[in-house]
C-alpha positions in Angstrom: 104.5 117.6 112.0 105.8 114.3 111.8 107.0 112.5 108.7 106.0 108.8 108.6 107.6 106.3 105.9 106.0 103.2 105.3 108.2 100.2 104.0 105.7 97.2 102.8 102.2 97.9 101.8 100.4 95.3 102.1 97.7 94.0 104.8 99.0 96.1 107.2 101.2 98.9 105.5 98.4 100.0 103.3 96.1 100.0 106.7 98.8 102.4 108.6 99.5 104.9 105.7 95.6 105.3 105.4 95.9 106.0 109.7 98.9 108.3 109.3 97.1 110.4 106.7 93.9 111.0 109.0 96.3 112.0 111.7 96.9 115.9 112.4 100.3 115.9 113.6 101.5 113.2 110.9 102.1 113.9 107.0 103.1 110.6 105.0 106.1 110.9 103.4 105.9 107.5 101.3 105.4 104.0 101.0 107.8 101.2 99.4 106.3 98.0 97.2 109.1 95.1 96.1 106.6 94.9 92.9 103.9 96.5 90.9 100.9 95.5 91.5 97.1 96.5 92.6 98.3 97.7 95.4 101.1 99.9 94.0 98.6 101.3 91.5 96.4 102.2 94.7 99.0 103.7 96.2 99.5 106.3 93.4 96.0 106.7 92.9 95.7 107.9 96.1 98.4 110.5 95.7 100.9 108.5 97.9 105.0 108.6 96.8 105.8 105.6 96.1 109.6 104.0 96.4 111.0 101.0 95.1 111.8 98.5 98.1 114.8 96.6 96.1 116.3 98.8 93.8 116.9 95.5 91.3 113.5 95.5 90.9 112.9 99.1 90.2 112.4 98.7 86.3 109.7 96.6 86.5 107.4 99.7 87.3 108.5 101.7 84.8 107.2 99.0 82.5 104.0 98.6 84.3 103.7 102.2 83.7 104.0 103.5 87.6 106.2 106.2 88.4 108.3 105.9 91.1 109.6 108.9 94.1 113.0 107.1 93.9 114.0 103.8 96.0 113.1 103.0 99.8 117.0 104.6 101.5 115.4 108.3 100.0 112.2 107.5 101.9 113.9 106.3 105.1 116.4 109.4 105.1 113.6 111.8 104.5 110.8 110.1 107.1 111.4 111.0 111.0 109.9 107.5 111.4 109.5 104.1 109.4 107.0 101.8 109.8 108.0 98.2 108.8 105.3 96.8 107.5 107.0 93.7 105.3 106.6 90.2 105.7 108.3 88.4 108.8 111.7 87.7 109.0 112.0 91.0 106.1 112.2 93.5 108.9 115.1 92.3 110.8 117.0 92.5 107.1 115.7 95.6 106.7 117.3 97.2 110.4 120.6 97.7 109.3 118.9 100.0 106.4 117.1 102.1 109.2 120.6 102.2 111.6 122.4 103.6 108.3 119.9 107.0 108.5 119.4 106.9 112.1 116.2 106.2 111.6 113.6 105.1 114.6 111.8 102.3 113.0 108.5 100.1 114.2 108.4 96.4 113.5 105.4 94.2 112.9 104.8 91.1 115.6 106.0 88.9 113.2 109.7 89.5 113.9 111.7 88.4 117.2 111.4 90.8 120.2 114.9 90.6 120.9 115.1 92.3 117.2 114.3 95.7 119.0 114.4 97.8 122.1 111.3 97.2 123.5 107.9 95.3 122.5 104.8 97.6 122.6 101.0 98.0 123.6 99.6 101.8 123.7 97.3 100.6 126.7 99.5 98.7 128.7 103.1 100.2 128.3 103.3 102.9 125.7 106.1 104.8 128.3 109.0 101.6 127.3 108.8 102.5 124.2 109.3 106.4 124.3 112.5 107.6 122.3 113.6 104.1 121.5 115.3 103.5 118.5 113.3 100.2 117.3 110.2 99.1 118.6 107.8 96.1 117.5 103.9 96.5 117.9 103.5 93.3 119.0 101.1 91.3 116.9 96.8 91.4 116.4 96.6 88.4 119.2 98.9 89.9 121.7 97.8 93.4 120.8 94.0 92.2 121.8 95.2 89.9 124.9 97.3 93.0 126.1 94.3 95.1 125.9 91.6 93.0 127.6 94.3 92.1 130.5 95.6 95.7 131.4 92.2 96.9 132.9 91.3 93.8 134.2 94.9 94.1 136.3 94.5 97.9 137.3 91.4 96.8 138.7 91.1 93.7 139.9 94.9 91.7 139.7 95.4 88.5 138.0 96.4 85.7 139.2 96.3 83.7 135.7 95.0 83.7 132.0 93.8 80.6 129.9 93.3 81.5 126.3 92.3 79.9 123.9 92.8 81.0 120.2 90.9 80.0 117.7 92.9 81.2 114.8 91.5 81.9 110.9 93.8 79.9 108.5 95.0 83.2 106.3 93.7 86.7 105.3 91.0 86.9 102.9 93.7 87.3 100.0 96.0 84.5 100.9 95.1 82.2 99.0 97.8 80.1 99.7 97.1 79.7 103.2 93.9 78.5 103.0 90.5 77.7 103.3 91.9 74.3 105.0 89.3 71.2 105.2 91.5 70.5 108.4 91.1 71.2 112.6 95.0 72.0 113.4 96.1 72.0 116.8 98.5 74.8 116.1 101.3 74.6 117.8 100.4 70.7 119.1 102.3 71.7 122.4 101.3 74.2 125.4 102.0 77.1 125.1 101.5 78.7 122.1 103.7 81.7 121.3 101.0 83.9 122.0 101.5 83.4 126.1 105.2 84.4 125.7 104.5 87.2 123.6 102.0 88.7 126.1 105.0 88.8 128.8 107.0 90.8 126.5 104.3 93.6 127.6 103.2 91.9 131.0 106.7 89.8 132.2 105.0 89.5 135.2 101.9 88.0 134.1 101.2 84.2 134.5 99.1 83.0 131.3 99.3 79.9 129.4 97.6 79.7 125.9 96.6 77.1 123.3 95.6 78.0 119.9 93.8 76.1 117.2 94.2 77.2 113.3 90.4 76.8 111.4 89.4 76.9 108.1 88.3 80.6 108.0 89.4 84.2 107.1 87.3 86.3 108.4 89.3 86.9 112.2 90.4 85.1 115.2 88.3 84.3 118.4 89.5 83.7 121.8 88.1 82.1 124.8 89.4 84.0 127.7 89.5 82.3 131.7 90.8 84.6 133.8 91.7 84.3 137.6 91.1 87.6 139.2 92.8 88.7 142.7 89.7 90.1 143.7 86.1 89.6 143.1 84.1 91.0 141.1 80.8 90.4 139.2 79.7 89.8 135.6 78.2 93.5 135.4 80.8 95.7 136.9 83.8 93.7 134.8 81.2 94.6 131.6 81.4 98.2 133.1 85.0 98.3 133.0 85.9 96.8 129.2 83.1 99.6 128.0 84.9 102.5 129.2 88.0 101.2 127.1 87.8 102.9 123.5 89.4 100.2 121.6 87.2 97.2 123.4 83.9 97.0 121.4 81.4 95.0 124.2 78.6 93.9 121.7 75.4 94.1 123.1 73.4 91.4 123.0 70.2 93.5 121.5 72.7 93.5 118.1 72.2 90.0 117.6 75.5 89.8 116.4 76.5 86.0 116.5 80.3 85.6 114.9 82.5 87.4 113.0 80.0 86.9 109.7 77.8 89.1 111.4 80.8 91.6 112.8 82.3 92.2 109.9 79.1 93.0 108.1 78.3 95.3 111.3 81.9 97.1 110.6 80.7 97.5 106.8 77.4 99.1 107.8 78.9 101.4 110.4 80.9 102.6 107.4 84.3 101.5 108.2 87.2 101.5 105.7 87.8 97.8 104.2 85.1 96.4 107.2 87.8 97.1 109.7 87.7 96.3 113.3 90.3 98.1 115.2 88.9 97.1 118.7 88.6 93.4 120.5 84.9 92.6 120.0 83.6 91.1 123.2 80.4 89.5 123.4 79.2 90.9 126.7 76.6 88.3 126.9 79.7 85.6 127.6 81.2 88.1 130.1 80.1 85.4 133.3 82.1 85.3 136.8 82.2 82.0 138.7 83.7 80.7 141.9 87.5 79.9 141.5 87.6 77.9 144.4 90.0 80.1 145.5 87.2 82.5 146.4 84.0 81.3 147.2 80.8 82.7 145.1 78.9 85.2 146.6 76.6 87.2 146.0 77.0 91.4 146.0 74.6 94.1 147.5 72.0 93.9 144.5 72.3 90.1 144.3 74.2 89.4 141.6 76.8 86.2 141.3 80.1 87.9 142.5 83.4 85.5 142.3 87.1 85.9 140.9 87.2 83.7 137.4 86.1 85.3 134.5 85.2 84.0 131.3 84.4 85.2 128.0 84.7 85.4 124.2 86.5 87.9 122.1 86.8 88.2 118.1 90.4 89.7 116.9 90.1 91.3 113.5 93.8 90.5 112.4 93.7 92.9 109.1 93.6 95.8 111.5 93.7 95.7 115.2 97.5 96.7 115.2 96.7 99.7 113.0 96.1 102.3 115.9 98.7 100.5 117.9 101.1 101.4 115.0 100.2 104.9 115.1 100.4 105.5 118.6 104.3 103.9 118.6 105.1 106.2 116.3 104.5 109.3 118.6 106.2 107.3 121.2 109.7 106.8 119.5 109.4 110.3 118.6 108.2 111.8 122.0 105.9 113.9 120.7 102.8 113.2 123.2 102.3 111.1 126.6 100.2 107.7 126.1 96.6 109.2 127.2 96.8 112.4 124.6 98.1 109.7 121.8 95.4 107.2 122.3 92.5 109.9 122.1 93.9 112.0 119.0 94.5 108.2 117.8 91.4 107.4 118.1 89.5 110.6 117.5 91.4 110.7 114.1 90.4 107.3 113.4 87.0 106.9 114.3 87.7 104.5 116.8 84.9 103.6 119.1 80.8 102.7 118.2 80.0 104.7 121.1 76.1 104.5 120.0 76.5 100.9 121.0 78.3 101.4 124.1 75.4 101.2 126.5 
């Protein structure tokens, strides 16, 4: 049984020690909070230790009434495995902390990926990332770029990917982020960081992105051109993403027209907070044109066959990195290979609407 720490809970940290807990090969040993707050309160509620992050700071539970396990260098000598779940730019202070216990520690994509040994996606590379030291789970737009391209090059190759990301201005709670009454280019300059990111799991991989920043919360969309090797048509591609558990292809019978609508769907289907752990593809959008490269034809049962793809995907940034977190944790540890991982993942989760598959 693995013990799992979890230093930050916020967004995310909260998120992974609710995965950890469904997992049966995991136990949660903790979670750290720099302050008391709602969230600290929920923590304890919950029947979760919970350690002071800065131990300058300690006193101020005991006044807000919440009992502390001790401070956050018990919880990381105790746990076989942290999971850094801070704000950016906190986890590469906090490394030194994890070296001092020998510690394997995950980082979120918010820190630098020359921070650790090895950037990760379960899908597309979970093997780098087996017994190292310090790993990053790269972050909810590379995690869902990652997983839309590794199929798409097992099966077809790529010869480039255009993205671009529409990005929501802040989390629902940020308040300080947003809503903006503004249309940001965001960065003003190609490419975004995203691209880059992406070949920390793909160095190979040609791809230039562009992002946009919007005045919404709800989660990112991206509109995806992709120049296959081969061609292929609109249907078998939809085939393809559908047999990938954490792609959701909506079908178009949902009538589900933005993330409005996807979120509420998530919140129906009972999920914890309205959480989306897979990229939402509208399958409807899923359309394969002539390249020039490779000119259109059409296949055995007459359908438009061709080498660029297009499409739409929604990126629920609150929670897509949460199975990816899990999954690296069993990596660093070497306690499972990445196909076993992903379906105990998954299974433990709920991952999947495999109703709506079809």
């Amino acid at each position: 049984m693995l013990t799992v720490g979890v230093n930050g809970y916020g967004t995310i940290g909260k998120r992974v020690a609710d995965a950890v807990r469904t997992q049966p090969d995991m136990t949660l040993e903790g979670v750290a909070k720099t302050r008391p707050n709602f969230e600290a309160e929920r923590a304890v509620a919950k029947g979760y230790p919970l350690y002071a992050a800065v131990e300058e700071r300690a006193d101020r539970f005991a006044e807000a009434g919440i009992d502390l396990a001790g401070m956050v260098g018990e919880l990381v000598e105790r746990a076989d495995v942290m999971v850094d779940a801070t704000p950016s730019g906190i986890g590469a202070e906090n490394k030194p902390l994890y070296e001092e216990y020998e510690t394997p520690a995950l980082y979120q994509g918010g820190e630098d990926a020359d921070l650790v040994d090895a950037s990760f996606n379960a899908r597309a590379n979970y093997a780098g990332a087996v017994g190292a030291d310090h790993v990053r789970v790269v972050s909810c737009n590379t995690t869902g770029l990652s997983r839309l391209v590794a199929p798409l090059e097992a099966e077809y190759g790529i010869e480039k990917v255009r993205a671009t990301l529409v990005r929501r201005g802040g989390d629902p709670a940020q308040s300080g982020r947003g809503p903006i009454n503004d249309i940001l280019p965001d960065p003003r300059t190609l490419p975004s960081h995203h691209g880059p990111d992406v070949k920390t799991i793909f160095p190979d991989l040609a791809i230039d992105t562009l992002g946009l920043k919007v005045p919404a919360t709800l989660m990112h969309t991206h509109s995806i051109n992709v120049t296959l090797e081969s061609d292929a048509t609109a249907e078998a591609v939809r085939d393809l993403l559908r047999d990938e558990s954490r792609l959701f292809v909506i079908p178009k019978r949902l009538d589900i027209d933005g993330a409005g609508a996807l979120k509420e769907f998530a919140l129906d289907a009972g999920r914890p907070r309205g959480d989306l752990w897979e990229n939402c593809i509208w399958g409807e959008s899923i359309t394969v044109e002539d390249s020039g490269a490779s000119k259109t034809h059409r296949d055995g049962g007459g359908e438009a066959a061709g080498n660029d793809l297009y499409l739409f995907q929604a990126i629920h940034q609150e929670s897509d990195v949460v199975p990816e977190n899990i999954d690296a944790i069993r990596a660093v540890a070497g306690t499972a290979d990445a196909t076993e991982s992903i379906a105990t993942t998954d299974d433990a989760l709920g991952v999947g609407f495999p109703a709506e598959r079809s």
